[in-house]
C-alpha positions in Angstrom: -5.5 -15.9 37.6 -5.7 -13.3 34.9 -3.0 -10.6 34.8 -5.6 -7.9 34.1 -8.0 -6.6 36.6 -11.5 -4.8 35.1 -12.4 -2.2 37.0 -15.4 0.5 36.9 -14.1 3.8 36.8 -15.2 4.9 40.1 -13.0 2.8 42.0 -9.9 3.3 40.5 -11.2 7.0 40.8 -10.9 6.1 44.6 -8.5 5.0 45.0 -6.0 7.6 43.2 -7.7 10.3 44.9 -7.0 8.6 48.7 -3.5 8.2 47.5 -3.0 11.5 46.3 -4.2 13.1 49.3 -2.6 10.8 52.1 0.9 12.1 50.2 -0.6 15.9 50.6 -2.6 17.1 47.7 -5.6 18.7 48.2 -8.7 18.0 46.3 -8.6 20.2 43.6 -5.0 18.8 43.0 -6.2 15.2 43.6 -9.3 15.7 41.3 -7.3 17.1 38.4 -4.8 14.7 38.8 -6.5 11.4 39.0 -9.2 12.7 35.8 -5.8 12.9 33.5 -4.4 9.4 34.6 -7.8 7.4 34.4 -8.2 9.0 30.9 -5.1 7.5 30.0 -6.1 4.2 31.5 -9.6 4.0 29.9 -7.8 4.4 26.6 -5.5 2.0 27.0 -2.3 4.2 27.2 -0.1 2.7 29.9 2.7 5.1 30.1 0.3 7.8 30.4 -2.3 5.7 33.0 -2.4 5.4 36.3 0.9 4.0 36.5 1.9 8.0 36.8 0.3 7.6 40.2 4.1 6.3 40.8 5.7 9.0 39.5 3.2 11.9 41.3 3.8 10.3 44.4 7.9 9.5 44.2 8.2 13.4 43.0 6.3 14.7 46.4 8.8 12.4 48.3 11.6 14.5 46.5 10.1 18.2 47.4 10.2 18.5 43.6 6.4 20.1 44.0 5.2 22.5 45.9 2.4 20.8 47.3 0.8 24.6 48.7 0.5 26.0 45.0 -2.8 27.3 43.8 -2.7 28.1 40.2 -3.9 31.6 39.4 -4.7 33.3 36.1 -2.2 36.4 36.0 -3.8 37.8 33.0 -6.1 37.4 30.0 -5.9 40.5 27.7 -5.9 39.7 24.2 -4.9 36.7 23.1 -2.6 35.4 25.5 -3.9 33.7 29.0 -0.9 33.7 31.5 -1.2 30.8 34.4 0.9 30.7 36.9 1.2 27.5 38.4 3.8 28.0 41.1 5.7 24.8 40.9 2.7 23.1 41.5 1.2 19.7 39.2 0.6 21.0 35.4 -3.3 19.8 35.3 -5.3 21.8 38.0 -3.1 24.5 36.2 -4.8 23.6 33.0 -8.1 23.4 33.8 -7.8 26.6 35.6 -6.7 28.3 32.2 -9.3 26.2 30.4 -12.3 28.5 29.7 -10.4 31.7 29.2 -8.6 30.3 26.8 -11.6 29.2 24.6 -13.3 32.3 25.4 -10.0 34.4 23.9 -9.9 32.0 20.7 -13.8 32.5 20.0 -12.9 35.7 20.7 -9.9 36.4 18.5 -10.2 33.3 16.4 -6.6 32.2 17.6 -5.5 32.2 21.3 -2.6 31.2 23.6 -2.6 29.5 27.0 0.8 30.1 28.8 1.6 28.0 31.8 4.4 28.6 33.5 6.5 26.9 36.5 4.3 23.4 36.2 5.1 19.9 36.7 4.4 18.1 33.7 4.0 14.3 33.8 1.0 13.6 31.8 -0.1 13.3 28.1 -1.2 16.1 26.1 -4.0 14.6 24.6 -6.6 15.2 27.3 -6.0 19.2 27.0 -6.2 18.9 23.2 -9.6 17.0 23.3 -10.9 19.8 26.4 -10.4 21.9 23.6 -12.0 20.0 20.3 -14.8 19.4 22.6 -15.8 23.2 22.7 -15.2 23.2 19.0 -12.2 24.4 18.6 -8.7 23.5 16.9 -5.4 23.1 19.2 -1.7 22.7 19.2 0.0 21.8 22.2 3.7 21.9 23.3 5.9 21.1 26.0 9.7 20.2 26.9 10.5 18.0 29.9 13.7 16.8 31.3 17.0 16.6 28.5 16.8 13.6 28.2 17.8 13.2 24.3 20.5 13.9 22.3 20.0 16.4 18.6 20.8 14.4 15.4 24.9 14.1 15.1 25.2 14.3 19.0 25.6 11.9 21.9 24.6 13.8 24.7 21.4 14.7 26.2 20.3 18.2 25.4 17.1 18.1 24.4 13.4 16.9 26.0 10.9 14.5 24.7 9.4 17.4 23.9 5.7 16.1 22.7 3.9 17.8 20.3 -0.1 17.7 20.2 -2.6 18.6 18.0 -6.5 18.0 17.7 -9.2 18.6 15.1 -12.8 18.6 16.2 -15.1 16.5 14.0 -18.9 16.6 13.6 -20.9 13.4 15.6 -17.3 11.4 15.8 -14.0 11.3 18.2 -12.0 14.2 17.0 -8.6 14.3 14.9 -5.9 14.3 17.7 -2.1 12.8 17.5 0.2 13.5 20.7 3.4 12.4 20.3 7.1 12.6 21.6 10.1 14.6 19.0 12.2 11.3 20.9 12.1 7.9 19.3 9.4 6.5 21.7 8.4 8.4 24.9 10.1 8.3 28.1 7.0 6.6 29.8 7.4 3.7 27.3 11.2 3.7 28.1 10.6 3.0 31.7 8.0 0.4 31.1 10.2 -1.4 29.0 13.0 -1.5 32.2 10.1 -2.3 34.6 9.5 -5.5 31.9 13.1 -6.1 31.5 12.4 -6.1 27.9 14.5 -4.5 24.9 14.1 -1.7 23.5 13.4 -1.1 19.1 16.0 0.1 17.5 17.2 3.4 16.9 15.5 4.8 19.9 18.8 5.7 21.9 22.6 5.4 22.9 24.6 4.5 25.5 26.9 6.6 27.8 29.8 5.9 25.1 27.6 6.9 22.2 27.1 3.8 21.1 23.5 2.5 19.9 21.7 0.8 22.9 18.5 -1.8 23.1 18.7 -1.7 26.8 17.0 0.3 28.5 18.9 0.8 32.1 22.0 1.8 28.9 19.9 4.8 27.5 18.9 5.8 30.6 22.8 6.1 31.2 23.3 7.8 27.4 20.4 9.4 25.6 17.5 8.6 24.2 17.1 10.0 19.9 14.8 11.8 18.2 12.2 10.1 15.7 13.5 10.6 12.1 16.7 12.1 12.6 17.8 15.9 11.8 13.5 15.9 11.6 12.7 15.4 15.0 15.6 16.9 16.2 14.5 20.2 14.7 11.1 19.9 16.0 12.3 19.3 19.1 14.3 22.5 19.6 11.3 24.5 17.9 9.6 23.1 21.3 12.2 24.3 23.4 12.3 27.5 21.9 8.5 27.9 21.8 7.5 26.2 25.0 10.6 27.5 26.9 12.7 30.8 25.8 9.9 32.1 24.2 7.4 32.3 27.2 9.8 32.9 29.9 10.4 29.7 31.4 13.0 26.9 31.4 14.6 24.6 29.1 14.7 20.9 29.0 18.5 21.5 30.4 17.2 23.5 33.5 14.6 21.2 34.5 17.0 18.3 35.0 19.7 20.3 36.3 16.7 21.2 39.0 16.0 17.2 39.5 19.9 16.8 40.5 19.6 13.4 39.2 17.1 12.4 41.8 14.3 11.4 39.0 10.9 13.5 40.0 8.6 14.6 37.3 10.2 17.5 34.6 9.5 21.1 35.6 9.0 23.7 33.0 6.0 25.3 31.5 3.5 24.6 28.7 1.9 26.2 25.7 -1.4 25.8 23.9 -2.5 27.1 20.9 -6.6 27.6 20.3 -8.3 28.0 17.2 -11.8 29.0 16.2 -12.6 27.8 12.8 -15.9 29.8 12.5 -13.4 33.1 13.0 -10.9 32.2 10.3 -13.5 31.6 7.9 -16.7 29.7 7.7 -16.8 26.9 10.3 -19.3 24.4 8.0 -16.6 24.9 4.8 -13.5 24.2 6.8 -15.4 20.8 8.5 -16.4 20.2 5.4 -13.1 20.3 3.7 -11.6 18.4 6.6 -13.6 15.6 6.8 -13.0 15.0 2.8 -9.6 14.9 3.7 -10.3 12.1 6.4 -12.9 10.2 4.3 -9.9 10.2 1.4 -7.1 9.1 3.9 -9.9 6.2 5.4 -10.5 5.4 1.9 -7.8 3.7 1.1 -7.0 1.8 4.1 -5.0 4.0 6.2 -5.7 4.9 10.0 -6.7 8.2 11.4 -4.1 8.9 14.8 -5.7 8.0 18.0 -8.2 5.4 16.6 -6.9 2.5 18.6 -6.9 4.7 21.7 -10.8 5.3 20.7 -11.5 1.8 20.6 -9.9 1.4 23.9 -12.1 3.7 25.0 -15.4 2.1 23.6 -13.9 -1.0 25.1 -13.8 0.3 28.3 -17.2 1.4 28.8 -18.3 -1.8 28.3 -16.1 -4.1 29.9 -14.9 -2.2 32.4 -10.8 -0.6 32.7 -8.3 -2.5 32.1 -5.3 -2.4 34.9 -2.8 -4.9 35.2 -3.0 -6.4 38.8 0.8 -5.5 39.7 0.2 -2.4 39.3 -3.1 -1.6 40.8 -1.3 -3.7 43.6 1.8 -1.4 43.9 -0.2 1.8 43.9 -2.7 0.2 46.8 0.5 -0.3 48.6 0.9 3.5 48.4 -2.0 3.6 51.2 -0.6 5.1 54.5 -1.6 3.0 57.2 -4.4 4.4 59.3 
């Protein structure tokens, strides 16, 4: 029997949705939610799938959520669209902040979504590519639980703290990376415990400090930042963009709010639009970029996201990909009639 289960869309769809809502999301919620985790499944991105199913549900078990929010728009004057999400789950809170956001950047030719009081447990990538789809650039931040220790420390201080950015591209997937300021995500981490299996190198520490393969170890230490000093500076500018700067909390608050009990990170989120038609002309700076890809192609290298593409392609032909454990343990999250 094959390990991997090929599903159509629509019944995975399904069945997150009657999962969600038995554990006391409403539909908008449920909607929102299960579009961001079977993205992440159709492209082949495991920490990022459905396997956050476990992690939505485990953090309404913990009151970490407030399962009554309904995100509003405060404001939208200028630039800057304010969402307030009211401790509820950071997607619905998203899409709700979607559309004004574009219209401000097409507006303005640069605009900021603010989210604040979310809980954050997915990928970045899907906002990014809401926005390249309308045409426009974006950069994306976030902090999440400390987690990870700055370059020269032991302790954990710092988030994962991803970083996203997309590029839209004319009749082709867009330019898009989203990736953690730690040495592999935290999603990845805990896959690796669920497989038992060791972690690369370099990608944290143990409770003494001292460099750690195993996983259940860093969870006890810290995870590191990719590249050293690097990372570790780009992973404060997130806390200080993403965090201080738009009134909401750090990576150090949102764990000090989980009390060690392992829900979802709470904090807020912000997103950067970017109209290239108002900066200057739209077909030059296209143009220009797509040189820049065709010149990086050229020579053998790989654009970000092009295996998560394929993944994607593969999907709509053969069906999604979920391994059958774990379509299995989220079907045993049904509630008994």
């Amino acid at each position: 029997m094959s390990d991997l289960l090929y599903l159509d869309p629509a019944e995975i769809e399904a069945l997150c949705k009657r999962v969600l809502h038995q554990h006391g999301l409403d539909e908008a919620h449920a909607a929102a939610i299960t579009r961001v985790v079977l993205a992440g499944q159709r492209d082949d991105c495991q920490s990022h799938g459905i396997y956050r199913i476990l992690d939505v549900v485990r953090t309404i078990s913990l009151g970490k959520v407030n399962l009554q929010a309904q995100p509003q728009v405060l404001e939208s004057t200028g630039a800057i669209v304010k969402v307030e999400a009211d401790g509820g789950f950071a997607p619905l809170a998203f899409e709700c902040g979607l559309e004004p956001l574009a219209a401000s950047a097409r507006s303005h030719g640069l605009a900021a979504l603010v989210i604040r009081h979310c809980v954050h447990f997915s990928a970045l990538w899907p906002e990014i590519e809401a926005l390249t789809d309308r045409g426009l650039a974006a950069l994306a931040l976030t902090p999440s639980h400390a987690w990870v220790a700055p370059a020269g420390g032991r302790g954990p201080t710092l988030g994962t703290n991803p970083i996203a950015f997309g590029w839209p591209r004319p009749g082709t997937d867009p330019y898009v990376f989203d990736l953690a300021t730690s040495a592999i995500a935290r999603g990845d981490l805990e896959l690796h415990r669920r497989a038992g299996s060791a972690l690369p190198a370099a990608c944290g520490v143990d409770e003494h400090g001292q460099p750690s393969t195993d996983p259940l170890a860093v969870m006890a230490g810290a995870m590191l930042t990719f590249g050293g000093h690097k990372g570790s500076a780009l992973s404060t500018m997130v806390e200080l963009l993403a965090g201080a700067l738009i009134g909401d909390w750090l990576s150090l608050e949102s764990l000090a709010f989980d009390g060690g009990q392992g829900a979802s990170p709470r904090h807020g989120e912000l997103i950067l639009a970017f109209d290239p038609a108002v900066f200057g002309d739209r077909d030059t700076a296209i143009a220009r970029a797509e040189r820049l890809f065709a010149a990086i192609e050229g020579q053998g290298a790989r654009l970000p996201s092009q295996r998560r593409f394929a993944a994607r392609a593969r999907s709509r032909e053969h069906g999604i990909a979920v391994p059958r454990a774990l379509f299995n343990e989220i079907e045993a999250l049904v509630l008994p009639a």
